[in-house]
C-alpha positions in Angstrom: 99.9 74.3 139.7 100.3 70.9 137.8 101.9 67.8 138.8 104.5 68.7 136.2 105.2 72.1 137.9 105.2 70.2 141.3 107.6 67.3 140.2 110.2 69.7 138.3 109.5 72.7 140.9 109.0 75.1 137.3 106.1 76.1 135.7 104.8 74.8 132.3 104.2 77.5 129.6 100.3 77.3 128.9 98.3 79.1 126.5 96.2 82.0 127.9 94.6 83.5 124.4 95.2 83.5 120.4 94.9 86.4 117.8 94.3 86.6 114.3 96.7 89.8 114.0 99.9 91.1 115.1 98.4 94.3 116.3 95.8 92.2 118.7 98.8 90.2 120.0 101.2 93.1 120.6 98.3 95.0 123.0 97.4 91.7 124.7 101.1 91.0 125.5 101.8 94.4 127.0 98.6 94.3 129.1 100.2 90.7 130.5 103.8 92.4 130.6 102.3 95.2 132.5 101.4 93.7 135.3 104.5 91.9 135.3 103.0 88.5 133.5 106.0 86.7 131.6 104.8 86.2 128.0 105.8 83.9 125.7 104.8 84.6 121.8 104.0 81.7 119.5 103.3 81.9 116.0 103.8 79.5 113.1 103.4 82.2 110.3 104.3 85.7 111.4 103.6 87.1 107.7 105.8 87.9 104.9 106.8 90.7 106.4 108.7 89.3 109.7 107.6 89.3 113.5 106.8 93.5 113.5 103.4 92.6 110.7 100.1 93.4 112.3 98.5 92.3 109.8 96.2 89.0 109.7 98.4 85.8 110.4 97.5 82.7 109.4 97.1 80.5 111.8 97.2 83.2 114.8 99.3 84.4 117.4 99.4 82.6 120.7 100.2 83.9 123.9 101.6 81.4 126.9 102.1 82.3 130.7 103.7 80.5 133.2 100.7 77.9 134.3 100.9 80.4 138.1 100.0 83.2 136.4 97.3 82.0 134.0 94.2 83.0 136.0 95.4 86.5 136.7 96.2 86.3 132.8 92.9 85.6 131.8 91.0 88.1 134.3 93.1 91.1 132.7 92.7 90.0 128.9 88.7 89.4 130.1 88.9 92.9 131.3 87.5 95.5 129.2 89.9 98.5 128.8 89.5 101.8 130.2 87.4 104.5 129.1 89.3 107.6 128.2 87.2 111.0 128.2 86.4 112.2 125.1 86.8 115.9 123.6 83.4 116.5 124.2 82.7 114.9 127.4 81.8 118.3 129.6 83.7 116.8 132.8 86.7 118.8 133.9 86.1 121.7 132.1 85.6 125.3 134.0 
């Protein structure tokens, strides 16, 4: 916690990670929002095409948490993702 989140008894929005696409964002985000992390999405150009591009954006995507959550945050973004089984892994099968 900061002295700001002491004196005002809220937390600050800090930034946890950026992205150079909407897609990158939009998967980071729900991880966060999945284990109930409030995000807050910043971008200054979300592309000609509105907020729902996931294409490259210029100047990125930034994703903020509440200053409480931001070590949880950055342990689940650091995390790699599961491993799903493939077709042809053998496991499972009779």
């Amino acid at each position: 916690m900061t002295a700001a989140d002491d004196m005002s008894g809220r937390a600050e929005w800090i930034e946890v990670a950026t992205f150079s696409t909407g897609l990158e964002a939009d998967i980071a985000r729900d991880t966060l929002e999945g284990a109930d992390i409030p995000v807050l999405v910043r971008s200054n150009a979300p592309g000609i095409f509105g907020l729902a591009f996931q294409g490259v954006v210029v100047g990125g995507i930034a994703l903020h948490v509440p200053t409480p959550e931001f070590e949880r945050a950055r342990e689940l973004l650091d995390t790699p993702p599961e491993r799903h089984l493939s077709l042809d892994d053998e496991q499972g099968r009779p």
